[in-house]
FITITI-445464 format. One line per 2 residues: number of its first residue (from 1); their letters; for each residue x, y, z of C-alpha. Coordinates in nm, 2 decimals. Example, Ala and Ser with C-alpha at 12.3 -4.5 7.8 and 13.67 -1.06 7.14 Angstrom:
1> as> 1.23/-0.45/0.78 ~ 1.37/-0.11/0.71
//
This chain:
1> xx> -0.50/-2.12/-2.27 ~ -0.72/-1.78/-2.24
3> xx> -0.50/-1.52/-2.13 ~ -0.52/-1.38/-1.71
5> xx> -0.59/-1.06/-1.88 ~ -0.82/-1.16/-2.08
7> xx> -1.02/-1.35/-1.78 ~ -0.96/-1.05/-1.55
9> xx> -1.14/-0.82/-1.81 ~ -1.42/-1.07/-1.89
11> xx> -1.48/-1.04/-1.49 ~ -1.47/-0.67/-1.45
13> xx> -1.73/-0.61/-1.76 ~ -1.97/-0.87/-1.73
15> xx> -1.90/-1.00/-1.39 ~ -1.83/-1.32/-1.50
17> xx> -1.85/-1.64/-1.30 ~ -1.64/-1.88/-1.48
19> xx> -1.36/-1.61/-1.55 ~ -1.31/-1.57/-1.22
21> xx> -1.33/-1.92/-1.12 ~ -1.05/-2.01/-1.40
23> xx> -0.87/-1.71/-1.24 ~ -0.86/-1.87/-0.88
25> xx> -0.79/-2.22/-1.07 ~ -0.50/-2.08/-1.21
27> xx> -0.32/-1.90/-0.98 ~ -0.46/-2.09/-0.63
29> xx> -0.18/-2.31/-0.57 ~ 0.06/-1.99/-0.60
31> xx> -0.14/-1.78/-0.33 ~ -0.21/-2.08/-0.10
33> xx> 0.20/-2.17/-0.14 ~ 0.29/-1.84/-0.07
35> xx> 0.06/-1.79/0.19 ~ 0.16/-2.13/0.39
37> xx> 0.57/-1.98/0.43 ~ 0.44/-1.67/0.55
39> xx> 0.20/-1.80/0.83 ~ 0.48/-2.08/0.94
41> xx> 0.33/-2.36/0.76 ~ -0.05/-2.32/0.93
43> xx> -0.23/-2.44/0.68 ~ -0.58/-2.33/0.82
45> xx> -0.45/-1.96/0.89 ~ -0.34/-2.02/0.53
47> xx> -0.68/-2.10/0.40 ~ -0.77/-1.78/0.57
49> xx> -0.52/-1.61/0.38 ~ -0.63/-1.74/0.04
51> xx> -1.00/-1.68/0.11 ~ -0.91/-1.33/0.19
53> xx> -0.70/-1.25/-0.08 ~ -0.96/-1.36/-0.38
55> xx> -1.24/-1.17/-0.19 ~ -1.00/-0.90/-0.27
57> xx> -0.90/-0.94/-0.61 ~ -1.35/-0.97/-0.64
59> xx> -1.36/-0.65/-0.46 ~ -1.06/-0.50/-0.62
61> xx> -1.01/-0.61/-1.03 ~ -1.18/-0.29/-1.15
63> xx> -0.92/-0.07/-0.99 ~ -0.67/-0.30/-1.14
65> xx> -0.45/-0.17/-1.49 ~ -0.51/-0.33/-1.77
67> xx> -0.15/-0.43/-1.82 ~ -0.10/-0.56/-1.41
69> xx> 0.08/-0.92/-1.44 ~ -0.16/-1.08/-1.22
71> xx> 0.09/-1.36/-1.03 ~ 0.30/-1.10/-0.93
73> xx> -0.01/-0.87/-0.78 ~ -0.12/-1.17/-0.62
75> xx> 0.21/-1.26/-0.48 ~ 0.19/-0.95/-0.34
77> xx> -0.12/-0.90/-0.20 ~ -0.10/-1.29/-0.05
79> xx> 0.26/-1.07/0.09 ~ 0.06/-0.82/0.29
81> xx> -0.24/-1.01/0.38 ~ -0.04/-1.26/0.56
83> xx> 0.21/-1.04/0.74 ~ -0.07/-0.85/0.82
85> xx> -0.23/-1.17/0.98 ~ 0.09/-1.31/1.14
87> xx> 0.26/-0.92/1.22 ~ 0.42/-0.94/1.58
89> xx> 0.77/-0.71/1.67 ~ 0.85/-1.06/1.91
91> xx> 0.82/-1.30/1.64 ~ 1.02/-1.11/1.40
93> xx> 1.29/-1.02/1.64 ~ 1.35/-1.35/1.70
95> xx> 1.36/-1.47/1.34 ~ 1.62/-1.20/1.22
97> xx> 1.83/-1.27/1.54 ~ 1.82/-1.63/1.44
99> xx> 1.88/-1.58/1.15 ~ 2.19/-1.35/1.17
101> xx> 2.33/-1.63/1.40 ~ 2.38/-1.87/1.08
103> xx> 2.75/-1.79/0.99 ~ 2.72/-1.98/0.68
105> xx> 2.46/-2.19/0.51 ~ 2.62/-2.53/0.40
107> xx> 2.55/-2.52/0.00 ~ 2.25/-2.78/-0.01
109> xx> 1.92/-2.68/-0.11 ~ 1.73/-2.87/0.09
111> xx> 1.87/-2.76/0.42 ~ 1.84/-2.40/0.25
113> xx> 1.54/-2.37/0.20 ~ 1.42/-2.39/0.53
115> xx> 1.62/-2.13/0.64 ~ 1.54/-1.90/0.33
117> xx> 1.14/-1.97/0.31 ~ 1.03/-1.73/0.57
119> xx> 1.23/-1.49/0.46 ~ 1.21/-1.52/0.08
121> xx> 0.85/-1.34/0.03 ~ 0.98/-1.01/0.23
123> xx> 1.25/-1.01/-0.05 ~ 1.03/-1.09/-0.35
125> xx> 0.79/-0.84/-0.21 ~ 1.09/-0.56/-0.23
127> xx> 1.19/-0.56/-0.55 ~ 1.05/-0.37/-0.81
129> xx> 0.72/-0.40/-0.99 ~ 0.89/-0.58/-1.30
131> xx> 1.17/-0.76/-1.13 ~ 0.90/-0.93/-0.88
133> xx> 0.70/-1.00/-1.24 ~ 0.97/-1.20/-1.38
135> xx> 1.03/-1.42/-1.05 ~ 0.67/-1.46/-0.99
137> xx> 0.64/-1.59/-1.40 ~ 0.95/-1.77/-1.39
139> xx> 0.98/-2.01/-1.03 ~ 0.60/-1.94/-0.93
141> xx> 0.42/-1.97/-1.26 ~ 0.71/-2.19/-1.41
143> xx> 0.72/-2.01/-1.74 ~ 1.01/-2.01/-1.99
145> xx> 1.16/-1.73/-2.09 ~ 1.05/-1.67/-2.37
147> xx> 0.67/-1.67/-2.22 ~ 0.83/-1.41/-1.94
149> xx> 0.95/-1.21/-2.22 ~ 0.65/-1.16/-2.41
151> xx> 0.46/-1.11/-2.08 ~ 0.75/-0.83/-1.99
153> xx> 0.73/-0.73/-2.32 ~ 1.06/-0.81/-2.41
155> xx> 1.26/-1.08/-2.55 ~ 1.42/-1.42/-2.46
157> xx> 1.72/-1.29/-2.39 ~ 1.62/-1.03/-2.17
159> xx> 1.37/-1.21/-2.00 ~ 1.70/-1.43/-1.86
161> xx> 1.91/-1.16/-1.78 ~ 1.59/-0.97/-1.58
163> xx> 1.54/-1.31/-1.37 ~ 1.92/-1.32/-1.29
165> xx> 1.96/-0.97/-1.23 ~ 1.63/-1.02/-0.96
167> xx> 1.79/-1.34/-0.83 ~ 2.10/-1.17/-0.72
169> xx> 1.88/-0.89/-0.55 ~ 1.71/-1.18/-0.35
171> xx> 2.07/-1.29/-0.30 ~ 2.17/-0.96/-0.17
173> xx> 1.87/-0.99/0.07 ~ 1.96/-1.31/0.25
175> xx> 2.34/-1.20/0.29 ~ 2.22/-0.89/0.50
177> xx> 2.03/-1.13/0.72 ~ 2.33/-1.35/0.75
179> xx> 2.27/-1.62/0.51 ~ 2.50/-1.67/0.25
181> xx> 2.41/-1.90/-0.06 ~ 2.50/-1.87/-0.37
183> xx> 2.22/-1.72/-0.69 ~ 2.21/-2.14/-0.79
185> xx> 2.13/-2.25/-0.45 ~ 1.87/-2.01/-0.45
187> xx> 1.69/-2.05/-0.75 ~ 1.72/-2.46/-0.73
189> xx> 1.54/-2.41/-0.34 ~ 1.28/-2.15/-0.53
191> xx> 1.24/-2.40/-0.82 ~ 1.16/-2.69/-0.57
193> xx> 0.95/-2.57/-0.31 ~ 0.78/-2.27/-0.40
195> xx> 0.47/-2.40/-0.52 ~ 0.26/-2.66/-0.34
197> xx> -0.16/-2.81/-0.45 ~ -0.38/-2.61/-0.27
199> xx> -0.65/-2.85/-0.02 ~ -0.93/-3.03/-0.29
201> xx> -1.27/-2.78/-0.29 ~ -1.03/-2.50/-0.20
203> xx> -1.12/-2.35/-0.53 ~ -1.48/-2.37/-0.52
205> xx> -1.52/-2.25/-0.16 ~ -1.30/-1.90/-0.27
207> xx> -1.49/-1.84/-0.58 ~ -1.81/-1.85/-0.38
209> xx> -1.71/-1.64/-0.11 ~ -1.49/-1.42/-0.35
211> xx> -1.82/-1.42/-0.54 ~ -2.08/-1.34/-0.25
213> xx> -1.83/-1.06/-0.12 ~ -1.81/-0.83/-0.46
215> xx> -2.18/-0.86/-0.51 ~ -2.17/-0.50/-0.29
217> xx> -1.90/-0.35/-0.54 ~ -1.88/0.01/-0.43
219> xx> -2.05/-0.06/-0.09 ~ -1.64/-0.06/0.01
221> xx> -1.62/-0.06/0.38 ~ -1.95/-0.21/0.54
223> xx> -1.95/-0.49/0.29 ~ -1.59/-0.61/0.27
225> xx> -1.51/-0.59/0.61 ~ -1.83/-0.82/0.70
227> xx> -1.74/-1.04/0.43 ~ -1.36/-1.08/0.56
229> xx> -1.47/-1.12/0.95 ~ -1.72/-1.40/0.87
231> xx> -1.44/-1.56/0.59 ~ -1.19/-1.61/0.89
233> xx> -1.45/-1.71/1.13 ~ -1.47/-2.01/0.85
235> xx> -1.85/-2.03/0.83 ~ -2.03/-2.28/0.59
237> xx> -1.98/-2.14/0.21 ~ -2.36/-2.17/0.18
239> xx> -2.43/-1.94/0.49 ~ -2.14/-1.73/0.42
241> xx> -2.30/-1.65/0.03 ~ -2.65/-1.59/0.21
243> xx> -2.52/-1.37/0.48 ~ -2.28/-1.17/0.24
245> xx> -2.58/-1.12/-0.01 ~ -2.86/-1.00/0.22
247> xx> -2.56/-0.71/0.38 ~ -2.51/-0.59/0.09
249> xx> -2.87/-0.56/0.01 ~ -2.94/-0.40/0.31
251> xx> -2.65/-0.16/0.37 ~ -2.74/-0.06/-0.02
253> xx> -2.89/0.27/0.16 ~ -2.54/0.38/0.28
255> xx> -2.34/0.29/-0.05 ~ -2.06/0.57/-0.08
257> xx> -2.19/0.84/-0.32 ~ -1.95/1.12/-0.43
259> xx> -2.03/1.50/-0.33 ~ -1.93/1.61/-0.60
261> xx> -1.89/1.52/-0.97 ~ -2.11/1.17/-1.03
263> xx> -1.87/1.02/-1.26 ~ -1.79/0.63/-1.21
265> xx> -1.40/0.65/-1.00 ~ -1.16/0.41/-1.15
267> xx> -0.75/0.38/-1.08 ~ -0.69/0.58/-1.42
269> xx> -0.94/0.85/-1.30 ~ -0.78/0.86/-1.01
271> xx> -0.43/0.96/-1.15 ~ -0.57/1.32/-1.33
273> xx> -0.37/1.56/-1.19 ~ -0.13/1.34/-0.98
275> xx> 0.19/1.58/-0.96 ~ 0.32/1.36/-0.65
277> xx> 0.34/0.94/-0.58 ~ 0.66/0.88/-0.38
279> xx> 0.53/0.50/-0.30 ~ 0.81/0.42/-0.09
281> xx> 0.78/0.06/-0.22 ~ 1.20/0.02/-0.24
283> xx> 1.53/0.13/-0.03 ~ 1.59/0.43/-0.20
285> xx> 1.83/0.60/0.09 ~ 2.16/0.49/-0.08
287> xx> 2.09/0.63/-0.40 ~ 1.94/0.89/-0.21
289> xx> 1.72/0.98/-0.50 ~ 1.33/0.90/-0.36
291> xx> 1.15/0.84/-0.71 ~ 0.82/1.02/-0.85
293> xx> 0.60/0.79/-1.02 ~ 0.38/1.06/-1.08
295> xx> 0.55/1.11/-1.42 ~ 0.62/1.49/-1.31
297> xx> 0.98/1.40/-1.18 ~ 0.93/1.56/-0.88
299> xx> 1.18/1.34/-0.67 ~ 1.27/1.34/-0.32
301> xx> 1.58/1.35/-0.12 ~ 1.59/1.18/0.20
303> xx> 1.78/1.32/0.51 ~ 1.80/1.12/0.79
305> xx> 1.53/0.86/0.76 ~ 1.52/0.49/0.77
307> xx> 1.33/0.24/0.53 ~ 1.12/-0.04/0.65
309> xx> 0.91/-0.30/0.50 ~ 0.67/-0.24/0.71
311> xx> 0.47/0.01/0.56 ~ 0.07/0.00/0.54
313> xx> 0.11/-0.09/0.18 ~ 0.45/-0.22/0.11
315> xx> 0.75/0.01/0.27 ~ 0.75/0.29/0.43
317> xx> 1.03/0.59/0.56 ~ 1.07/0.62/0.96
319> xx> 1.10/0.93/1.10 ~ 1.30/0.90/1.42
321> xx> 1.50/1.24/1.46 ~ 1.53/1.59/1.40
323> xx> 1.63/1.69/1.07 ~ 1.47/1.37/0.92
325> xx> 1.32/1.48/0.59 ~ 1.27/1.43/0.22
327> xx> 1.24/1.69/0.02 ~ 1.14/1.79/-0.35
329> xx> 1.27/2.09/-0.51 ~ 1.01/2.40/-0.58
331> xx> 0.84/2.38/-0.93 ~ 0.53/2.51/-1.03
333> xx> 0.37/2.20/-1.05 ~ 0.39/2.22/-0.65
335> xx> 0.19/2.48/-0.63 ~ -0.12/2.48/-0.78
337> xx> -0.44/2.65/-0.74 ~ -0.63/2.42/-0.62
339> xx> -0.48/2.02/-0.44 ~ -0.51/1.77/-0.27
341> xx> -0.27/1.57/0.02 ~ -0.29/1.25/0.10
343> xx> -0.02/1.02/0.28 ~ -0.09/0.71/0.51
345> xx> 0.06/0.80/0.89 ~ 0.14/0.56/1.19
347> xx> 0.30/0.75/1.52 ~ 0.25/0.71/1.87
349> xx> 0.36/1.08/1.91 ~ 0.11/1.32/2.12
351> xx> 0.30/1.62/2.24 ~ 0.29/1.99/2.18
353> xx> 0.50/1.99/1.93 ~ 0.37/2.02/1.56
355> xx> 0.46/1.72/1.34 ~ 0.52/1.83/0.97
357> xx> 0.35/1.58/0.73 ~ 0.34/1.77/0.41
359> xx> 0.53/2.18/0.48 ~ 0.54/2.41/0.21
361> xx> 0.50/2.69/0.41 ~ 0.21/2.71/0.66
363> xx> 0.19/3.06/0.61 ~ 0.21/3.11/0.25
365> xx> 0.11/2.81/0.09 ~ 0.00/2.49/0.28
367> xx> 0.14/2.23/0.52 ~ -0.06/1.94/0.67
369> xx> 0.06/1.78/1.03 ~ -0.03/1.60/1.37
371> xx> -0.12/1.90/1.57 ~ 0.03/2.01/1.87
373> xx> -0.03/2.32/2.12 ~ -0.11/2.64/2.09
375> xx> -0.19/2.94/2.32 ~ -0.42/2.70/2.56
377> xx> -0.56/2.48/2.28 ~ -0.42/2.12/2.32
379> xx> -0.50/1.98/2.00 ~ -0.25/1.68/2.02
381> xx> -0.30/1.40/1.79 ~ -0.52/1.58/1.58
383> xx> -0.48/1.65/1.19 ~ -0.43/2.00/1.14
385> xx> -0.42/2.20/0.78 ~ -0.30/2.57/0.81
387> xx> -0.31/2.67/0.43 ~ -0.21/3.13/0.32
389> xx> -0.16/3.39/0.27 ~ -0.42/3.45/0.56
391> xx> -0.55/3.20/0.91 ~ -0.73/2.93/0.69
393> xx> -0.72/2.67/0.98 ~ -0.87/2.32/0.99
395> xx> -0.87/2.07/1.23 ~ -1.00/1.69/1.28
397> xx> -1.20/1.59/1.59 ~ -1.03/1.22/1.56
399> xx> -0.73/1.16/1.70 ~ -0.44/0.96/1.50
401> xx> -0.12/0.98/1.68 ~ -0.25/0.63/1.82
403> xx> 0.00/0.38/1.69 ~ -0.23/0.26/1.41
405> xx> -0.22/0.33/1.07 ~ -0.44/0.58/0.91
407> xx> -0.52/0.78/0.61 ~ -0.50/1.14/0.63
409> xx> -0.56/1.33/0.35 ~ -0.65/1.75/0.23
411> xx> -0.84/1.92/-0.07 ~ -0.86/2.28/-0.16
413> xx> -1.07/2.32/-0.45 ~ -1.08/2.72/-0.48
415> xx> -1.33/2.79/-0.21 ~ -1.32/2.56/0.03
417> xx> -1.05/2.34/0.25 ~ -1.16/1.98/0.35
419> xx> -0.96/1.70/0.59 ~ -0.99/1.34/0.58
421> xx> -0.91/1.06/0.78 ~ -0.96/0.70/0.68
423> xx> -1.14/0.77/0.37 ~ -1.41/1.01/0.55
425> xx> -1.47/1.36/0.62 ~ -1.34/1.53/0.91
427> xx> -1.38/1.82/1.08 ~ -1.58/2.12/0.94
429> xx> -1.52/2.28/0.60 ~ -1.32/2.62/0.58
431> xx> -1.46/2.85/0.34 ~ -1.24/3.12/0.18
433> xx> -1.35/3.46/0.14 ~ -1.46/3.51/-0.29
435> xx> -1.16/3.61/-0.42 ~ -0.92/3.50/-0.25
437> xx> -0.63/3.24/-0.41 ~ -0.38/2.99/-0.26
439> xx> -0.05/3.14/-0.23 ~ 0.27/3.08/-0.46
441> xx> 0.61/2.98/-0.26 ~ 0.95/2.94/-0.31
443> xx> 0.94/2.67/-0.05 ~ 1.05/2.33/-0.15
445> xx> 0.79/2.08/-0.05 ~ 0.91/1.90/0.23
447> xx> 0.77/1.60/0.39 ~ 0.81/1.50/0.77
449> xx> 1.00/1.81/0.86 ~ 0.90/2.17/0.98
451> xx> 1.03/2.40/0.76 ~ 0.86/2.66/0.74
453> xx> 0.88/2.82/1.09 ~ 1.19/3.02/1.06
455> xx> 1.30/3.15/1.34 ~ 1.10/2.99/1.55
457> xx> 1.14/2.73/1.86 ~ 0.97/2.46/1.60
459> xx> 1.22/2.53/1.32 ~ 1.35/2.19/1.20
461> xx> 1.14/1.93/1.42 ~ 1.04/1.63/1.22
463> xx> 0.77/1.40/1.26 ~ 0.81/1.10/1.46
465> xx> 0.69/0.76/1.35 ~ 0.62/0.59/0.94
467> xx> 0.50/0.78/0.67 ~ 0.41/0.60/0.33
469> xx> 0.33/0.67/0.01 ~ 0.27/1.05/0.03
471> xx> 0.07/1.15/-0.30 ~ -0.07/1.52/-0.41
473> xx> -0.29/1.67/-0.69 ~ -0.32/1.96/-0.85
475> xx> -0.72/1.94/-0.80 ~ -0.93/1.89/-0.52
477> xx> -1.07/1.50/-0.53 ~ -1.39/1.44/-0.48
479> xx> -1.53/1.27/-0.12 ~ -1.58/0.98/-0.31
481> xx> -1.22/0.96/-0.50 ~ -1.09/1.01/-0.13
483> xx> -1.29/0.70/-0.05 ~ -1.22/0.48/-0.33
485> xx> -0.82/0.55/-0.24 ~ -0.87/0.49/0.05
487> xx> -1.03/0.18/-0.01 ~ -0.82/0.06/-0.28
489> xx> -0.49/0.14/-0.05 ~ -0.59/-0.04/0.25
491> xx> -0.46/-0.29/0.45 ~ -0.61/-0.47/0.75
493> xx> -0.20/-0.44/0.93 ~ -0.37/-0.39/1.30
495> xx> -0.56/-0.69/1.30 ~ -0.43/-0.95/1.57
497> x> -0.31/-1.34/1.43
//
């Protein structure tokens, strides 16, 4: 059997038909499975679900690492997609207070399971990348271990101990939701039920659509949107492919083109220079140790705020309070001549006060925030970056303190300060005077906390609302790296079931 890597790179250089077909073959049963739990057993909003996530992984596989263990990508992705689909606070009150009414599960798989399904992809979805790997390879892909070891890299033995070391985790998931089982229970109701046949033609219809929908690679936001609106109003595959097609011919005009620098973006590109990726994907507040994956071990440490699963791309940190904050140490890496901020934002907040995003001194170095007031300006709800020594002062015309989620991100490249929001320029360019250089602080870098006002009324006010997966460079991307992350990051989590 050709390996999913193998297929996945057949796709991605030569675009590959039957690849991608084995690809949807192969793993369709595990997204269509995993999608039917999350939606409450709809299996049409289910199909939706499916459809949608291979017109991703169409849209998507270049920006994929060559090592990614595709099930457990999948899993994940089929995670967000649905939630996104089914996401309602009512609904998942009433599941939670359900189920932390069950005292005590009788020890039966059967009856188990039904209480454990709609909870059970939430807990896969939280563990880490490697630990979600071996569940997905062992229960979902029903591999031995000896196949999850090599796939791991590791051996037999490990392999078994990284599976039962993930099943208690899940384990540990259902007790704080009230249901107690024990790790076999668990794995025999996993074992059983996980993975269902996806409908006959299910297969073909995806790879078509999937298909159809990456023909505008690159054309990101036009083209996939289209193609996921017409995908869920379930249009004939024929019409769909012909519709899809003639967009992206047509919208070819408006493809994204960078601004500056022409060369091809990819996900590796896209890491030169990371000094900051706090991805917020785990409960880190007990350890209280927020980890860097930006291999520059710049860590955080969290004051305050609350983790949530319901971040725009996995978890997320709430900010509820004053004094809520993570913070990295001061190191050089922090303060570079040239950067670039990005972090995903969701608040309702809208008042004069100034809510800290990124502070590492406003005045001497940079901090980007949700504007407030000032003199008579009412800039609520804006994005604001204030970068020193000197007033270098930019400011969005689009509001984002609107409940949604949205992309915010900063560049400074030496000469000139840029905002973003949503993958697209906002606002007007500052330009610096020639000569003059981003200031070096002795600030830690703080994130969703003020800071940097000493003295002032302001002092210590944090931002209200989620943040997720706050990243920085020490260089200023390009407008199209700013839209391929954004792209590659998004989630459709406002859209209504």
């Amino acid at each position: 059997m050709t390996d999913p890597r193998t297929l996945l790179a057949a796709y991605v250089a030569q675009g590959s038909e039957p690849a991608f077909r084995e690809l949807v073959s192969r793993y369709i049963d595990l997204v269509y499975s995993t999608a039917v739990r999350l939606v409450n057993g709809d299996t049409h909003r289910a199909e939706d679900v499916v459809q949608t996530v291979f017109a991703d992984l169409a849209q998507l596989a270049g920006t994929l690492a060559s090592d990614v263990m595709l099930g457990g990508w999948l899993h994940r992705r089929t995670w967000h997609v649905a939630t996104a689909l089914m996401r309602s606070e009512r609904r998942r009150q009433n599941r939670e207070r359900q189920a932390c009414e069950m005292n005590r599960l009788p020890d039966q798989p059967e009856i188990q399971f039904e209480l454990i399904a709609p909870l059970l992809d939430e807990a896969i979805n939280q563990l880490g990348t490697r630990d979600r790997a071996a569940i997905v390879l062992r229960f979902f892909e029903h591999c031995d271990f000896r196949t999850v070891g090599a796939a791991l890299g590791s051996n037999e033995d490990a392999a078994q101990k990284r599976v039962s070391r993930a099943v208690e985790k899940l384990r540990g998931h259902f007790v704080r939701r009230g249901i107690v089982a024990s790790a076999f229970t668990i794995t025999s109701a996993i074992a059983a039920h996980t993975v269902h046949a996806a409908p006959a033609g299910l297969v073909s219809s995806v790879t078509t659509a999937s298909l159809a929908g990456a023909t505008g690679a690159g054309s990101f936001s036009l083209a996939s949107t289209l193609t996921k609106t017409i995908l869920m109003k379930k249009t004939a595959v024929i019409a769909l492919s012909a519709i899809v097609v003639a967009t992206v011919v047509s919208v070819a005009a408006v493809k994204i083109q960078p601004t500056r620098g022409n060369a091809p973006v990819t996900a590796e590109s896209l890491r030169q220079g990371l000094v900051l990726d706090l991805t917020f994907d785990t409960d880190e507040t007990d350890s209280g140790k927020i980890t860097d994956h930006s291999g520059k071990d710049n860590h955080g440490r969290a004051a305050g705020v609350r983790w949530t699963a319901d971040g725009q791309k996995g978890g997320a940190y709430e900010f509820t309070a004053d004094g809520n904050e993570i913070v990295v140490s001061n190191n050089e890496s922090l303060n570079p001549d040239q950067l670039t901020l990005a972090a995903w934002v969701k608040t309702s907040t809208a008042d004069a006060i100034w809510r800290r995003i990124f502070d590492k001194s406003y005045s001497k170095g940079y901090a980007l925030s949700i504007a407030g007031d000032w003199q008579k300006n009412k800039w609520r709800g804006l994005v604001s970056l204030e970068m020193g020594p000197g007033n270098h002062f930019s400011l969005t015309k689009k509001m984002v303190a609107d409940g949604q989620w949205h992309q915010v991100a900063a560049t400074f490249d030496g000469t000139e300060e840029r905002l973003y929001v949503d993958g697209q320029p906002e606002g007007k360019p500052v330009h610096w005077k020639k000569g003059q250089q981003l200031g070096t602080t002795d600030f830690n870098l703080v994130i969703g906390c003020n800071r940097s006002n000493v003295g002032e009324a302001d002092f210590g006010t944090s931002f209200r609302g989620l943040i997720d997966g706050p990243m920085m460079w020490n260089r200023a991307l390009a407008t199209n790296e700013i839209a391929f992350l954004y792209e590659s990051q998004k989630q459709d989590t406002n859209s209504n079931p």
